[in-house]
C-alpha positions as CSV (number, residue, x, y, z in Angstrom):
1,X,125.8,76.1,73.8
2,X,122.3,77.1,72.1
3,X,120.6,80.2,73.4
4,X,117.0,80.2,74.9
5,X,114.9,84.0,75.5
6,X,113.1,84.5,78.7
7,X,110.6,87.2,78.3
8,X,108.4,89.0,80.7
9,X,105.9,92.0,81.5
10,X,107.0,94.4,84.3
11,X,105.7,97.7,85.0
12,X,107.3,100.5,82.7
13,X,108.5,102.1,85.7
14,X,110.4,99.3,87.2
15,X,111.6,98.7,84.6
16,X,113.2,102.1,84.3
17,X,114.4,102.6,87.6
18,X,116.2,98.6,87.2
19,X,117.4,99.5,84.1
20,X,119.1,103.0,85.9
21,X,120.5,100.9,88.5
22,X,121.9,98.5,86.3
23,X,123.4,101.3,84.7
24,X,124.8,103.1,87.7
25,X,126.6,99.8,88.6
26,X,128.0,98.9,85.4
27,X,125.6,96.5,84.2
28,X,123.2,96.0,81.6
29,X,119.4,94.7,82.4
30,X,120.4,91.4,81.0
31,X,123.5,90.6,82.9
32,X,122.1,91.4,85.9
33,X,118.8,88.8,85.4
34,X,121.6,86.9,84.0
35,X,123.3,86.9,87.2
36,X,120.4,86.4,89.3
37,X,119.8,82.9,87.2
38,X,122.9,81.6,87.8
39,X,122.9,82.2,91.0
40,X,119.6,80.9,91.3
41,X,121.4,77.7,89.5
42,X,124.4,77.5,92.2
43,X,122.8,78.0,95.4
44,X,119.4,76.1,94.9
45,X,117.9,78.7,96.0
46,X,116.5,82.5,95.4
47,X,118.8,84.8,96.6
48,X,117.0,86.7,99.3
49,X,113.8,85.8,101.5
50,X,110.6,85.1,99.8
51,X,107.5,86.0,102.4
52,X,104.2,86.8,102.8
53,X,103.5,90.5,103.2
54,X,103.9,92.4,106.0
55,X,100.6,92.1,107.8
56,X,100.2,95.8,108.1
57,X,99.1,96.2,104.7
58,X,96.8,93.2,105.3
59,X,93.3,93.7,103.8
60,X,91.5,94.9,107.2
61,X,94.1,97.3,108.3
62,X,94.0,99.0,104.6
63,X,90.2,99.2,105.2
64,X,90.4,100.7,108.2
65,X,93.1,102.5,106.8
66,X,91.0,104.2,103.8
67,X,87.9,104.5,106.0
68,X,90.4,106.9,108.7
69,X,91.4,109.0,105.1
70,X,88.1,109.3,104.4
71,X,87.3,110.4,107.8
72,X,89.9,113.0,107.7
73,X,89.4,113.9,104.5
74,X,85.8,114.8,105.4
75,X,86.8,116.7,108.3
76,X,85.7,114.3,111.4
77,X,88.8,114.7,112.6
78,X,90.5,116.6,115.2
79,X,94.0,117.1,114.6
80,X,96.5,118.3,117.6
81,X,99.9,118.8,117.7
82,X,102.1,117.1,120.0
83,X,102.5,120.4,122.4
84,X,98.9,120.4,123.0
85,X,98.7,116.5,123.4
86,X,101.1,117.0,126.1
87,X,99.5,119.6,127.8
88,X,95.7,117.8,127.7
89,X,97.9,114.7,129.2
90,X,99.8,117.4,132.2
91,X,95.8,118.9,133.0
């Protein structure tokens, strides 16, 4: 059967931290994409769920998000502990 190459660009880190997992489970990088592809090939399918992001890390709630770190980090905010949560809450 002729051979074919896939190539692609991934982040240096992922690709270090797959290629240690791979390695920690007996594998190398290219029997585990291996494995995913035939899988792929077998079920008709990819082999877990394929969605949208969560909506927390939508585009508003990161702005809000970074303008609340900004606030803190500029000292408009309070900050109390639990304990004296409670207590405003009690009185």
């Amino acid at each position: 059967m002729a051979q074919a190459t896939i190539s692609a660009r991934i982040d240096a880190e992922d690709k270090e931290r797959f290629d240690r997992f791979c390695n920690n489970v007996g594998l190398s990088s290219s029997a585990a994409i291996y494995m995913f592809i035939k899988h792929v090939i077998n079920e008709h399918r990819i082999p877990f769920v394929v969605r949208e992001p969560d909506a927390v890390y939508s585009a508003k709630n990161m702005s809000v998000l970074e303008k609340s770190l900004d606030e803190l980090n500029s000292g408009k905010v309070v900050v109390k502990t639990m304990a004296e949560l409670e207590a405003m809450e009690k009185g």
